[in-house]
C-alpha positions as CSV (number, residue, x, y, z in Angstrom):
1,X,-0.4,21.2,21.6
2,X,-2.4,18.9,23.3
3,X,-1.4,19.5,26.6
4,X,-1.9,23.0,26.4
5,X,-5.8,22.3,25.1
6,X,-6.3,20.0,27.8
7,X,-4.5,20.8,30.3
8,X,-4.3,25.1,30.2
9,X,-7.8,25.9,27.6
10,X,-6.0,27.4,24.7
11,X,-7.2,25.8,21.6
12,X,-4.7,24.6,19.0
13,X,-3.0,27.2,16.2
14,X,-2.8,25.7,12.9
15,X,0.0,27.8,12.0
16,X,2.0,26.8,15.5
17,X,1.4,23.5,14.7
18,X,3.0,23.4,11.3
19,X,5.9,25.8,12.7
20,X,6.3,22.6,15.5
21,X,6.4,20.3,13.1
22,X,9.1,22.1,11.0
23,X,11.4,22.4,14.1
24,X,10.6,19.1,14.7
25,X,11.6,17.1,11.3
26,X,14.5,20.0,10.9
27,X,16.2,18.3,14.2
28,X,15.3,14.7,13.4
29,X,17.0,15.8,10.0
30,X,20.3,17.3,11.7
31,X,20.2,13.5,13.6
32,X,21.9,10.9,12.4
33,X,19.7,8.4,11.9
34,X,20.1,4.8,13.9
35,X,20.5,2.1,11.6
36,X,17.8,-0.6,11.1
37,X,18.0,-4.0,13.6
38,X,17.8,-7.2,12.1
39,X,15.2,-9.3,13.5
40,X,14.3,-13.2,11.9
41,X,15.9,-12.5,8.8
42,X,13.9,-9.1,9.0
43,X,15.0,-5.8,8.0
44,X,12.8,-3.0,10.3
45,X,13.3,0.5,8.6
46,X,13.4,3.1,11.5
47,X,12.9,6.4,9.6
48,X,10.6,8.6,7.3
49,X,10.7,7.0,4.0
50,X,9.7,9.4,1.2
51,X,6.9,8.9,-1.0
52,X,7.6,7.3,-4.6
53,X,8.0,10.5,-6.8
54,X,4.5,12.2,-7.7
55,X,3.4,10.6,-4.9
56,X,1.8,12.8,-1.7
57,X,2.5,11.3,1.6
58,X,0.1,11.6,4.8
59,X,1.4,11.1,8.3
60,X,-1.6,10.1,10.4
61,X,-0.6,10.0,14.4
62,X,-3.1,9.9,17.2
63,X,-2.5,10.3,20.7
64,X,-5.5,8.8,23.1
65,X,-6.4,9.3,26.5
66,X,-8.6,6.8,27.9
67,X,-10.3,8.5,30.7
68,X,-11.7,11.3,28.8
69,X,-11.8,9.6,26.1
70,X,-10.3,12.4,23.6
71,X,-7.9,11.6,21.0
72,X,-5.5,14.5,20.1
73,X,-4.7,13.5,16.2
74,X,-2.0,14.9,13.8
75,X,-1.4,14.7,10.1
76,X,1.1,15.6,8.0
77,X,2.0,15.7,4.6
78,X,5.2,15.6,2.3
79,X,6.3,15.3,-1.1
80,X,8.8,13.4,-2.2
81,X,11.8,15.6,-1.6
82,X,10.6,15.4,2.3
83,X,9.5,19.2,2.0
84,X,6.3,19.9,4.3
85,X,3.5,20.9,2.7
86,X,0.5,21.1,4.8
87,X,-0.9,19.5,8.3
88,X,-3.2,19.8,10.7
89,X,-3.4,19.2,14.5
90,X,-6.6,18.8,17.0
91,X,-8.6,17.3,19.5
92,X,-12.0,15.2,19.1
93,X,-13.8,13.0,21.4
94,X,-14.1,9.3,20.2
95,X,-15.2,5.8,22.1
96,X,-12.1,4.2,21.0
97,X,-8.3,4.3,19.7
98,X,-9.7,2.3,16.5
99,X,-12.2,4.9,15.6
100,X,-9.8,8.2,16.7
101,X,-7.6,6.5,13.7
102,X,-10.5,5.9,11.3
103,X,-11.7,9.8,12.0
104,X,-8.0,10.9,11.5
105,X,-7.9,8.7,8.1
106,X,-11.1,10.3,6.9
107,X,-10.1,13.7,7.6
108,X,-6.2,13.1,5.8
109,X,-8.8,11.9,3.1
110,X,-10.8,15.4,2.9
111,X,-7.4,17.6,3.1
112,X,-6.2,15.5,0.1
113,X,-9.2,16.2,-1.5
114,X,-9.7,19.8,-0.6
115,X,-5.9,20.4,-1.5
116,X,-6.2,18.7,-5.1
117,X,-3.5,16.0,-4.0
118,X,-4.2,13.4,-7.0
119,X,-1.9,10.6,-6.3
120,X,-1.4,10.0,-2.4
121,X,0.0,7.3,0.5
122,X,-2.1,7.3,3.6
123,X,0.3,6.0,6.3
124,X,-0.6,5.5,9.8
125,X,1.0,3.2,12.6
126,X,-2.9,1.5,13.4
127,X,-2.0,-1.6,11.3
128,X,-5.4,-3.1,11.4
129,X,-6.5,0.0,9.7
130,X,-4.3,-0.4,7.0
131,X,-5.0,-3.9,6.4
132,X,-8.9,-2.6,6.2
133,X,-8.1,0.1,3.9
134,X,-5.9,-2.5,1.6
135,X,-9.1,-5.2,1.4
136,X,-11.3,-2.3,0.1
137,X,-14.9,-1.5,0.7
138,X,-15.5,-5.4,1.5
139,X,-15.8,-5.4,5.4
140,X,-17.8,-3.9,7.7
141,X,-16.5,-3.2,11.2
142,X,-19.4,-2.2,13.6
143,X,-17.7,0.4,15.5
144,X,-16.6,2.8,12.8
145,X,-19.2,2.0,10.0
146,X,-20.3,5.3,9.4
147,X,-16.3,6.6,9.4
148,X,-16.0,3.9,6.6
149,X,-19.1,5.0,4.2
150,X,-17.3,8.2,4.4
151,X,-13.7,6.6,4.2
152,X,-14.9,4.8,1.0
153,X,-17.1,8.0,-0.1
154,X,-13.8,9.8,0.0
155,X,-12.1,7.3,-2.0
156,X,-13.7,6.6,-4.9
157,X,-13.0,11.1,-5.6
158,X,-9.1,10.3,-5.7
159,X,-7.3,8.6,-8.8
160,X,-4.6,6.7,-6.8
161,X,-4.0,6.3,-3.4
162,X,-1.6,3.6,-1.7
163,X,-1.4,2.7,2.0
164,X,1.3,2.3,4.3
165,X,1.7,0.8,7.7
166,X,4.7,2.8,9.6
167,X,6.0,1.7,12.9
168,X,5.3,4.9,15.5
169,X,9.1,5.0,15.4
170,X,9.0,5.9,11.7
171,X,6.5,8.5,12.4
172,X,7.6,10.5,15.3
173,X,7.2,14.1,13.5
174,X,4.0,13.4,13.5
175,X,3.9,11.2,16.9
176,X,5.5,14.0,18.8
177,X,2.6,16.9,16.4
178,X,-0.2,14.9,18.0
179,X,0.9,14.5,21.4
């Protein structure tokens, strides 16, 4: 999707996107999946893990190229029987990989919000995102403070929302959505 917007002009299809990512997470599904390494008496997990039940999972992905400086971002989101519910795919032009993942994290925000999803995980592979989102409303990074008033805005409308850090190898549906 992102290749054709930069690369040929034709401007992403919601509805293509979606049907991509259904192709996609039907042929990780047929896969077996590859068991997790143990590292320092440290088990990694290497695929999707559902939601708790109730819960709403968000994929957030982003894909950056430096030069132009545009950011190709994906979301997705699943219940917790790993059926595909909604997502969303595009391009927006940001001064850094930091804020591309803030913007995508505000905008996972709005769809959960616009969709009435009332108790949701935000995951997202930017681990120093997560860790912000987990402090709370406490700390104030320069470069995306006005992402974050409307991060936090966004928050305080949802009654329970968790956060998850995911390795990009436990995200590649959406990985491969944003790329």
């Amino acid at each position: 999707v992102r290749n054709n917007w930069v690369y040929q002009n034709q401007h992403p299809n919601s509805k293509g996107v979606i049907n991509q990512a259904l192709l996609a997470t039907s042929e990780f599904q047929q896969i077996d999946a590859e068991p997790a390494t143990q590292t320092e008496s440290q088990h990694m997990n290497t695929t999707w893990s559902p939601p708790l039940v109730g819960f709403t999972k968000i994929n957030c992905e982003a894909s950056f190229l430096a030069k132009t400086r545009i950011r190709a971002y994906a979301t997705l989101v699943r219940n917790c029987e790993n059926r595909l519910m909604n997502g969303a795919s595009a391009s927006i032009i940001v001064p850094s990989p930091l804020a591309a993942n803030a913007s995508i994290i505000m905008r996972a925000y709005r769809m959960a919000l616009e969709e009435a999803y009332h108790l949701v995980i935000i995951e997202s592979d930017s681990k120093e995102l997560i860790k912000f989102l987990v402090q709370g409303p406490t700390t104030i990074i320069r470069e995306i403070k006005f992402i974050q008033l409307d991060i936090w805005a966004y928050a305080n409308q949802l009654p329970a929302i968790k956060y998850s850090y995911a390795k990009r190898e436990c995200n590649t549906t959406t990985h491969v959505v944003a790329k």
